[in-house]
N, C-alpha and C positions, 0 to 999 in steps of 0.2 A: 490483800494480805491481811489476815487477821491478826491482832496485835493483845496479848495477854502478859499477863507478871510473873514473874517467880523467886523466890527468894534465895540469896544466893549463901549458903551456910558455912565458908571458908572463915576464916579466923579475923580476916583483916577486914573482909567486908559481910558482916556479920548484921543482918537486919535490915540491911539494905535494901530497897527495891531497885530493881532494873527488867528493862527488855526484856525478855528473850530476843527478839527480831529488832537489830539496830536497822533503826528510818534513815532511808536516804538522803541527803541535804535537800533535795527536791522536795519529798515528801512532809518532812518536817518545816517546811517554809508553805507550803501547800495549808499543812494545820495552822501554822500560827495566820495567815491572811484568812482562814475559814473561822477561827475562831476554834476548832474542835480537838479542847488540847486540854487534860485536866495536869493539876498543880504536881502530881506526880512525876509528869511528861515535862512540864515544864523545868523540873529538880535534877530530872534524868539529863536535860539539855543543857542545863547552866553547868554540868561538871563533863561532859563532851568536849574533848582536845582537839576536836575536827576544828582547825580554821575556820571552814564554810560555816559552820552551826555555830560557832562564839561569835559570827558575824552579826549569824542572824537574831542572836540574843540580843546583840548589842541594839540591834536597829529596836528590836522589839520591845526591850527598856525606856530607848529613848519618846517611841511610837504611843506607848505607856503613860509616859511621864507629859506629853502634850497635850496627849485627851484629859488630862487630870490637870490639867492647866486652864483648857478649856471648860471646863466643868467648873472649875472656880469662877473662872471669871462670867460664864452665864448667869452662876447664882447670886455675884455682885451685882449682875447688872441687873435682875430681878426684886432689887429692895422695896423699890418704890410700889411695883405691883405687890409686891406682898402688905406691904404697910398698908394699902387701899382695900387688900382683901380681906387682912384685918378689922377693918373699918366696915365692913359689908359689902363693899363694892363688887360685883356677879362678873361684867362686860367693861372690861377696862381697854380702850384702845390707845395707840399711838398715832403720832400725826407727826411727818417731816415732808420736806418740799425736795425738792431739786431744779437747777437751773434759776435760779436770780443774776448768778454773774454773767453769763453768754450774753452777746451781741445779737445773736439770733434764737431762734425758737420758744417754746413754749416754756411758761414755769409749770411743773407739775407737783401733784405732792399724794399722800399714799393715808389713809389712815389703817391698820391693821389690828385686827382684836385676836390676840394666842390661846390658848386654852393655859389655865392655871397650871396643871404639868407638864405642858409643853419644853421639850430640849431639843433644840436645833446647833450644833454641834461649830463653832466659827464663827457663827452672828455676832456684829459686830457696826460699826459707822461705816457706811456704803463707801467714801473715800479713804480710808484704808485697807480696802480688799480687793484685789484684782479681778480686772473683765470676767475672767473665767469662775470664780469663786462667786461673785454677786450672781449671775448667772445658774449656777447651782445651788445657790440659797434662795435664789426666787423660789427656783420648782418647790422646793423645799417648805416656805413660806405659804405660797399659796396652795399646796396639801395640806396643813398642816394646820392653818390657820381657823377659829370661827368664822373669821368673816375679813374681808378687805374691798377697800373704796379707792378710787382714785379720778381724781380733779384735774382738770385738764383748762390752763387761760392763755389766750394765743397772743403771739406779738403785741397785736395790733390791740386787743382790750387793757394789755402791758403800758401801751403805749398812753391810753383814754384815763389809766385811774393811778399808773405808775406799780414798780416794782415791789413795793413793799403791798400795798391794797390784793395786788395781784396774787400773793403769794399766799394771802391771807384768804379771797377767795377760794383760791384751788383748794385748800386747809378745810374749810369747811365744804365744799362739793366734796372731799371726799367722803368725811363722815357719811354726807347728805346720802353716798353710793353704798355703803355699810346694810348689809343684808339684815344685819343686827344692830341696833343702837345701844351705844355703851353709857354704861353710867360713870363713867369717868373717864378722863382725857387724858394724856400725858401728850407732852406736845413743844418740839425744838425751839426753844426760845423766839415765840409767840404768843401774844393775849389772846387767848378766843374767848373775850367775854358773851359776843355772839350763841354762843354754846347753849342748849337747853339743860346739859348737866354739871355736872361739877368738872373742873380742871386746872392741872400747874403745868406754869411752864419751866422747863427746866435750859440752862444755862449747858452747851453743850449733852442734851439729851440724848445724842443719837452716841454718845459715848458713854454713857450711863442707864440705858434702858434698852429691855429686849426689845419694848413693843414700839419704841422709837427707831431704833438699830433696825428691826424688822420692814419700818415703813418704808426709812433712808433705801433701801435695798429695790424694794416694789418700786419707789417713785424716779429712783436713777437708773434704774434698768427699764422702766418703762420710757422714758424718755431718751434712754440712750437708744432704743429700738425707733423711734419716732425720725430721731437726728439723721439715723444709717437711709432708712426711708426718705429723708431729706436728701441727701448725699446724690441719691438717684434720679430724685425730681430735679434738683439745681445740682448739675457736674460742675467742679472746678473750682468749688469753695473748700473743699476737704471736709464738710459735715462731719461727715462717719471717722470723723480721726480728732478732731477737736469740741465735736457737738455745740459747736458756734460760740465756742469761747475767744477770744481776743488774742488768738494767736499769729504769730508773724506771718506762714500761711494764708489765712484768714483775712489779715487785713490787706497783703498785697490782691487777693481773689478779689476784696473790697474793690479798692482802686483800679482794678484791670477790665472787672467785670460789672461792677455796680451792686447796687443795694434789688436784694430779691424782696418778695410778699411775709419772708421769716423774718428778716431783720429788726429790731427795734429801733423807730427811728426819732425816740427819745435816748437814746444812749450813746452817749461820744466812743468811738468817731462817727457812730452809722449818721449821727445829728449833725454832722460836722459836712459829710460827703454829701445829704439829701439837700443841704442849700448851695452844692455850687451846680 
């Protein structure tokens, strides 16, 4: 149905645009999720007495006012890359880890470099976003991204140099995996003086920076994909439900079933079960 204006010349509504062809509640919920709706359309709807259509204003105010929420808060968390781009800086990447606290599995960590206009829409600190959200900021992410690395140190090297060396490894393997090397780091409250180029570490970074935020995402959904994979290799631990953290679960599977090849068996309790 083709849809045009006309102006309606009666006394009371005198200058007004409207319709001709009033849209069906379908239809105009159809525009507003398409996006193909000009400010006209919009003026004609916000004074529509239809229940269905004030509904659907209302969501679509609110729908409105979140992405502009959103939007702020991407361009706070972009200070720091800006301040660096200021300064010259081309390839600024981020660097966050996941997994130091589990009992089992791998530490892994993500280094990712964004393009300067980059807007991914939710990014955020990977533990504040649920499965299905981190999940669709990955794809997101690695579209999106210059370039991304990611570091991979198993139990048992966990176990040889300790959690903190470990974690600082995997940090720098990723850079190492970066198709592009950056001239600047930003990076989750860690020293990587290691580093051939300049770098700060920031105190809760993956709440304060895109390209940290961005990593936190790559390296906890990589490694949450590792865990689930775990789950299947060793049944009966619950992997894929707690990704080998020191859950009650967890620790009875310990005691029931014994310490597997993932475990750390510098970490109490797994340290505690491998000497009796």
């Amino acid at each position: 149905m083709s849809l045009f204006f006309v102006y309606i010349t009666d006394k009371q509504r005198k200058g007004r645009l409207f319709m001709k062809d009033v849209l069906t509640i379908q239809q105009i919920r159809a525009h507003l999720q398409e996006g193909t709706y000009s400010e006209e359309m919009l003026s004609s709807w916000q004074e529509d007495h239809r229940t269905g259509v004030q509904k659907l204003m209302d969501t679509h105010k609110r729908k409105q006012v979140k992405e502009q929420e959103l939007r702020e808060q991407y361009d706070h968390m972009c200070s720091f890359e800006n301040a660096y781009y200021a300064k010259g800086k081309q390839y600024i990447a981020g660097i966050d880890e996941a997994g130091r606290g589990p009992l089992a599995g791998p530490v892994v960590a993500a280094a990712v470099i964004l393009p300067r206009d980059a807007y991914i829409a939710g990014l955020n600190d990977s533990k504040q976003l649920s499965e299905a959200k981190r999940e669709a900021l990955y794809e997101q992410i690695i579209n999106t991204c210059i370039a991304y690395g990611v570091g991979i140190v198993t139990s048992q090297r966990i176990d040889e140099i300790n959690i903190y060396q470990a974690a600082k490894q995997a940090m720098l393997e990723a850079v190492d995996e970066l198709e592009c090397q950056p001239d600047h780091v930003l990076v989750d409250a860690m020293p990587l003086s290691e580093l051939t180029c300049t770098y700060e570490s920031l105190i809760k970074g993956d709440q304060r920076s895109v390209s940290i935020a961005a990593a936190s995402i790559i390296a906890k959904v990589t490694r949450d994909r590792m865990m689930k994979e775990a789950d299947t290799a060793y049944p009966g631990y619950g992997f894929k439900d707690h990704m080998g953290y020191g859950t009650k679960q967890h620790l009875e599977a310990l005691r029931k079933q014994g310490i597997t090849p993932l475990h750390r068996l510098s970490f109490a309790p797994v340290k505690d079960l491998s000497r009796v």
